[in-house]
C-alpha positions as CSV (number, residue, x, y, z in Angstrom):
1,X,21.4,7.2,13.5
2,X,20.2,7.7,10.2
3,X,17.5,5.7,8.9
4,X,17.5,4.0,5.1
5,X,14.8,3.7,2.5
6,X,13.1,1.0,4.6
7,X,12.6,3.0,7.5
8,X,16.2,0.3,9.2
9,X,18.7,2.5,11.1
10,X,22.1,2.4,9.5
11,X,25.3,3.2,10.4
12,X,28.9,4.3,8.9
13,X,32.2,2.1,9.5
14,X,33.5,4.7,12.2
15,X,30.4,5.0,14.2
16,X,30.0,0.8,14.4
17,X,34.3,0.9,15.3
18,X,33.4,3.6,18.1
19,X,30.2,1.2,19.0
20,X,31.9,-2.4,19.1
21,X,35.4,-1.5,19.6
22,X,37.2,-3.0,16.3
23,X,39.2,-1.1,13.8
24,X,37.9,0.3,10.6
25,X,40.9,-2.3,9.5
26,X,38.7,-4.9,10.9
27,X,35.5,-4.3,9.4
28,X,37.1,-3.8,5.7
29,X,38.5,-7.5,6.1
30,X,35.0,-8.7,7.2
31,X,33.4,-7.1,5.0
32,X,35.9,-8.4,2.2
33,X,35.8,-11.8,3.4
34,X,31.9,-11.6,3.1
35,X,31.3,-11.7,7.3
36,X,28.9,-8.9,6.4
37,X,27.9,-6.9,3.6
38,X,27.4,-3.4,3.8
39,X,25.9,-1.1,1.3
40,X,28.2,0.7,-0.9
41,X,27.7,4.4,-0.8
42,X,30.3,6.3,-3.0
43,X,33.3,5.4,-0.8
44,X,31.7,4.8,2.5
45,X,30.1,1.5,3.8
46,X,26.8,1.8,5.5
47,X,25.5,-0.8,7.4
48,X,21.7,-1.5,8.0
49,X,20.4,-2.6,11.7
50,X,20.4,-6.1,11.3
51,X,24.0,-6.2,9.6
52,X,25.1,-3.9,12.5
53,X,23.9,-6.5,14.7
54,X,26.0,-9.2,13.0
55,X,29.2,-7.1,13.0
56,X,28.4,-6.7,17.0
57,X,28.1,-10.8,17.5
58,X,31.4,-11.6,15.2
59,X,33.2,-8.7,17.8
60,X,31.9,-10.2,20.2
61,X,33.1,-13.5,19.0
62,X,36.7,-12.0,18.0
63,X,37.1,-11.0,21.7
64,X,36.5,-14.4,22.9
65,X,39.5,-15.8,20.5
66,X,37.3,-17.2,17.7
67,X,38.8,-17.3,14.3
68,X,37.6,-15.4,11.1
69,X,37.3,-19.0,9.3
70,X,35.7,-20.2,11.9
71,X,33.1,-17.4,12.0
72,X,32.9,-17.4,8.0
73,X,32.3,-21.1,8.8
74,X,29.7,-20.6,11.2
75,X,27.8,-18.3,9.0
76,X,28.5,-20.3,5.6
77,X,25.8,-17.3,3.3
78,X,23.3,-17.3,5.6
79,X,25.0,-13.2,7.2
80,X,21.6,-11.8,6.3
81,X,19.2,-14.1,7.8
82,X,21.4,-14.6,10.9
83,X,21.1,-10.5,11.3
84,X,17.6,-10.4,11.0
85,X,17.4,-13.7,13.6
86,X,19.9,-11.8,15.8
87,X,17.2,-8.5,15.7
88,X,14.3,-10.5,17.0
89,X,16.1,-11.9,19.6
90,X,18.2,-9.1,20.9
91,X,14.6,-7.0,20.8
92,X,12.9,-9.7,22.6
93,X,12.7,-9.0,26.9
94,X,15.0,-12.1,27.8
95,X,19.1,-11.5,27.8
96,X,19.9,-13.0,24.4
97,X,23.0,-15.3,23.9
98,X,24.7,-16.2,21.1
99,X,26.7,-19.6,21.2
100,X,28.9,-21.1,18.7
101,X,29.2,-24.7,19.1
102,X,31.9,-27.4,18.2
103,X,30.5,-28.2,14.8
104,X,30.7,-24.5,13.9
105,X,27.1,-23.8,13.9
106,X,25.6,-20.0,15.6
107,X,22.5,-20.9,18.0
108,X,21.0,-17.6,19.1
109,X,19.2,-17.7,22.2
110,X,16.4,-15.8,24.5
111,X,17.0,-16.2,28.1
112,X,18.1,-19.1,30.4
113,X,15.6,-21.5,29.4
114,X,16.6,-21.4,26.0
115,X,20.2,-21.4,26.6
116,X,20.0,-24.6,29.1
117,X,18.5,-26.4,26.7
118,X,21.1,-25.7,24.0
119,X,24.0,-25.9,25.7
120,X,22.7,-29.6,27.5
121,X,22.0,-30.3,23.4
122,X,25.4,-29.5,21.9
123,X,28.3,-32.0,22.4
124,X,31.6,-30.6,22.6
125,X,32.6,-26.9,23.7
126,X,31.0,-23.9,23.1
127,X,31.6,-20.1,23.0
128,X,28.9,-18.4,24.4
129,X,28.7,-14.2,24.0
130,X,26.4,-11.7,26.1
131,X,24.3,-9.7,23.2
132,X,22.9,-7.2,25.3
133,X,26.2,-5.4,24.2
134,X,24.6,-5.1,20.5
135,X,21.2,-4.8,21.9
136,X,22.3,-1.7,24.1
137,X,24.1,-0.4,21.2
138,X,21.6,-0.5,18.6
139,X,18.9,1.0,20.9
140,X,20.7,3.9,21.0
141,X,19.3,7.0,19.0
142,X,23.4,7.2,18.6
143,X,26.8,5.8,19.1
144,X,28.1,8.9,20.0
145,X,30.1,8.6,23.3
146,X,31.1,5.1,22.7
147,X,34.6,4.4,23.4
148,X,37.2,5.6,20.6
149,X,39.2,2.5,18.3
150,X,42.8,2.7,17.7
């Protein structure tokens, strides 16, 4: 993984695809649709860490039947402080959840505790997503391996 100015890993559209699954299809419309936002470089988008880490949670998300809109909803701007949020938890030592909950808001959560007490504090349904997916992924020195997308 090759690391930017700031010293942040960052990763190239085919290695996140091989990572999380999803087509590089798929993360052109999120990036288009502002889901992430990657770094330009010539004709490649590079990802940092925490953006990474976001495009982990919406695949996540995507596999669970949640809608772009939705998602876009969810995040309304904030796709650079919910990565950097989503880092500290999924470094933390408890299994980190991710919920998205009726009202279309994204609670991120560190271990069981946390997660009682936000599910028993949300009315409606939720969606609720395993990170240790991203957090395995991302502690990786590389993706290489992961399985291929189609």
């Amino acid at each position: 993984m090759p690391r930017g100015e700031n010293g942040e890993g960052q990763f190239g559209s085919a290695e996140l695809g091989r990572a999380f699954r999803v087509t590089s299809r798929q993360l052109q419309y999120w990036a288009e649709t502002d889901l992430v936002r990657p770094e330009i470089v010539g004709h490649d988008r590079v990802y940092s860490s925490s953006q990474a880490a976001v495009v982990g949670m919406i695949a996540l998300f995507a596999r669970k039947a949640v809608t772009t809109p939705r998602l876009r909803q969810a995040l309304r701007g904030s796709v650079h402080s919910t990565g950097k949020r989503l880092q500290e938890v999924i470094r933390g030592k408890a299994a980190p959840v991710a919920i998205l909950t009726a009202d279309n808001r994204i609670k991120l959560c560190s271990g069981q505790r946390a997660l009682t007490a936000q599910v028993l504090a949300t009315a409606g349904a939720i969606v609720a997503v395993d990170l240790d997916e991203i957090r395995n992924t991302l502690h990786r020195d590389s993706v290489k391996g992961a399985p291929e997308t189609r």
